[in-house]
C-alpha positions as CSV (number, residue, x, y, z in Angstrom):
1,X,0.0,0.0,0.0
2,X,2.7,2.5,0.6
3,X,4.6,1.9,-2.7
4,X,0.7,2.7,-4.5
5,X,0.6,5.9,-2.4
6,X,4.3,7.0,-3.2
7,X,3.0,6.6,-7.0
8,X,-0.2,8.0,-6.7
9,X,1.9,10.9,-5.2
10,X,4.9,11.3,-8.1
11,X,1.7,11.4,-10.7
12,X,-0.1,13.3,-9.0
13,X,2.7,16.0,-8.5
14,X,3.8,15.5,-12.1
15,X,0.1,16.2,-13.2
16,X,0.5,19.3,-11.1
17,X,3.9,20.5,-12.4
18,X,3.0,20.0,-15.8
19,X,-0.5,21.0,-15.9
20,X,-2.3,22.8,-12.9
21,X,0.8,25.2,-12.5
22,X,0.1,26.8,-15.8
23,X,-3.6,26.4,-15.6
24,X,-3.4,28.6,-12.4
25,X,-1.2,30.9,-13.9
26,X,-4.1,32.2,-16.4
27,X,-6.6,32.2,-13.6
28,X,-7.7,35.5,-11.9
29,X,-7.0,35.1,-7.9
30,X,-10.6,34.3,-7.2
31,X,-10.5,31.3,-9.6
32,X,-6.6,30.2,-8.3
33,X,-7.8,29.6,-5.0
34,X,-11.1,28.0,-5.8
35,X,-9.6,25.2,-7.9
36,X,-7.9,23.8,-4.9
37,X,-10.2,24.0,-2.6
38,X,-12.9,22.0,-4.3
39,X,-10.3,18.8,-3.9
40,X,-11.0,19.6,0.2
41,X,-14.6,19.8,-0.2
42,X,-14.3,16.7,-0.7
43,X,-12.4,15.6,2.3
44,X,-16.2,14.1,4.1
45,X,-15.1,11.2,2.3
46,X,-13.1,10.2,6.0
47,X,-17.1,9.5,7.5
48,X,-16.5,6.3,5.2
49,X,-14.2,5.6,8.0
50,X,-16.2,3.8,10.6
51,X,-18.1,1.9,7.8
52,X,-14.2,0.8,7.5
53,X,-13.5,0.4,11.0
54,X,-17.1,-2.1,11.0
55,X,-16.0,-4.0,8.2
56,X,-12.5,-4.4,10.0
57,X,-10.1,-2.1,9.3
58,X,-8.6,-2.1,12.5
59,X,-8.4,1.6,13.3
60,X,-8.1,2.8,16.9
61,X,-11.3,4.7,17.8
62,X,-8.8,7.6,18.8
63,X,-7.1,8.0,15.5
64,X,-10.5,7.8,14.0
65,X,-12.0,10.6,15.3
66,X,-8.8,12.8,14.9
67,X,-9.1,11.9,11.5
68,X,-12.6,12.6,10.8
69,X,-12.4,15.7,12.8
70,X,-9.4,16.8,10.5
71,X,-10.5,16.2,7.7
72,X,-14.3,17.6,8.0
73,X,-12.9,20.4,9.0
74,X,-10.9,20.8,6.4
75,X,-13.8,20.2,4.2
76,X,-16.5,22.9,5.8
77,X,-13.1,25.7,5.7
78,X,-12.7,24.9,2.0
79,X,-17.0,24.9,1.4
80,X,-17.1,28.3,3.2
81,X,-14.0,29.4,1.9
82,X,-15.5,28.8,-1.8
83,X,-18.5,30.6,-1.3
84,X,-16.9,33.5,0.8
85,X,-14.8,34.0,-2.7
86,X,-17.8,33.4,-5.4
87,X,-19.0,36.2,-3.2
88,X,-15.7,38.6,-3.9
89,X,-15.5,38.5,0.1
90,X,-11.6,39.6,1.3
91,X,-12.5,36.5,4.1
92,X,-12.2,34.1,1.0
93,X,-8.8,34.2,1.1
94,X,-8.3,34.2,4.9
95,X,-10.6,30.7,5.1
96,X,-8.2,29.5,2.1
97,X,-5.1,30.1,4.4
98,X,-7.2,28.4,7.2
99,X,-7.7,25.3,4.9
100,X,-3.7,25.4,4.8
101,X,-3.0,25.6,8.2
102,X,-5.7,23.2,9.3
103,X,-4.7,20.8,6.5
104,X,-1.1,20.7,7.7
105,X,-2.1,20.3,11.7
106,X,-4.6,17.2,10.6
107,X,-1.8,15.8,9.0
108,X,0.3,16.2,11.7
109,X,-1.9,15.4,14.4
110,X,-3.1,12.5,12.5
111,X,1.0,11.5,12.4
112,X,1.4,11.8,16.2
113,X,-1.7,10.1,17.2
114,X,-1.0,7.1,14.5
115,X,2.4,7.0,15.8
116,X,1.4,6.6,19.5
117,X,-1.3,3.9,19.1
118,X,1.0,1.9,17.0
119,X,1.5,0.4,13.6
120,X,-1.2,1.8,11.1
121,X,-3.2,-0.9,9.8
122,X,-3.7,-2.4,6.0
123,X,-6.3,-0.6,4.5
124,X,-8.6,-2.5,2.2
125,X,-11.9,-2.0,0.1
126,X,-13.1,1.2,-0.7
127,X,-10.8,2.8,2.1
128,X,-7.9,1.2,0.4
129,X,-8.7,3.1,-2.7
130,X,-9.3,6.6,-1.0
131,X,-6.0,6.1,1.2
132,X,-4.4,5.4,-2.4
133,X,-5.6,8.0,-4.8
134,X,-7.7,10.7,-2.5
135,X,-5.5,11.2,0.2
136,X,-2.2,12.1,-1.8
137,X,-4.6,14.3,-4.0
138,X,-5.4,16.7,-1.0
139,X,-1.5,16.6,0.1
140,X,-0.6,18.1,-3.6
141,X,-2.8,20.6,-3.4
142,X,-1.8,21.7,-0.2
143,X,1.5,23.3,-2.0
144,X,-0.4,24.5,-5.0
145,X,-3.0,26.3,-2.5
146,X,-0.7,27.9,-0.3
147,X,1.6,28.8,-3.4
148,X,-0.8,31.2,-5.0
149,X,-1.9,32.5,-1.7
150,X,1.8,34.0,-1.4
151,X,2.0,35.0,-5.2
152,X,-1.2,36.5,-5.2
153,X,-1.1,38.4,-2.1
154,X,-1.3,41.4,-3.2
155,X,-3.9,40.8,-5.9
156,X,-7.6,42.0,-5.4
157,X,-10.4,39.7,-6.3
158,X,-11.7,40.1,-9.1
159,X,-15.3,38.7,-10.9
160,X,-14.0,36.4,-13.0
């Protein structure tokens, strides 16, 4: 499972590199923060988790709930943070830089926790396949998001 989530990661950052980097480029600030977030949105995916845990992936019930707790909150600051900037609101931005920062403490947190209950276990099934290709997704975008939050600092929102 890790060698699938190292590739998923290299493509995924190659895809990136090679594609969304000059996509966002041509984008107005407004539309280069949106992109990114919609991949968090997405993040409610983790309530799958205690389906998981049920059908025996052998998660501790601590790490599950810091990981659901991560990542829906991740999810609601990227929702809000979407529809704070489709309304050309100057908090648009601020909720996108709290989508960084509260992506990068869940994975962290998540880390520690993991790494004080003990060995993580095999993922399987469904949660197999959003470890694998949903997971690494949301870590490449966490780069790309809080890259044109620096460049575009400056920048007003515009309608776009």
């Amino acid at each position: 499972m890790v060698m699938s989530l190292l590739i998923s990661l290299v493509v995924y950052s190659l895809i990136a590199i090679w594609y969304v980097v000059p996509w966002l480029k041509r984008l107005d600030k407004r539309q280069a923060l949106t992109a990114p977030l919609w991949i968090h949105v997405f993040r409610y995916l983790t309530l799958y988790l205690p389906v998981a845990q049920h059908e025996g992936y052998a998660i501790a019930d601590q790490t599950l709930r810091v990981v659901v707790i991560g990542d829906l909150t991740g999810a609601v600051l990227a929702f809000a943070g979407i529809i704070l900037l489709r309304l050309d609101s100057r908090l648009g931005p601020v909720f996108a830089t709290l989508v960084l920062i509260a992506s990068i403490a869940d994975f962290a947190v998540g880390a520690y926790v993991r790494s004080q209950v003990g060995q993580d276990p095999e993922a399987t099934g469904v949660w197999w396949l959003v470890f694998v290709f949903f997971a690494p997704l949301v870590l490449v975008t966490l780069p790309l998001l809080g890259w044109q939050l620096y460049q575009r600092r400056g920048e007003v929102l515009s309608r776009g």
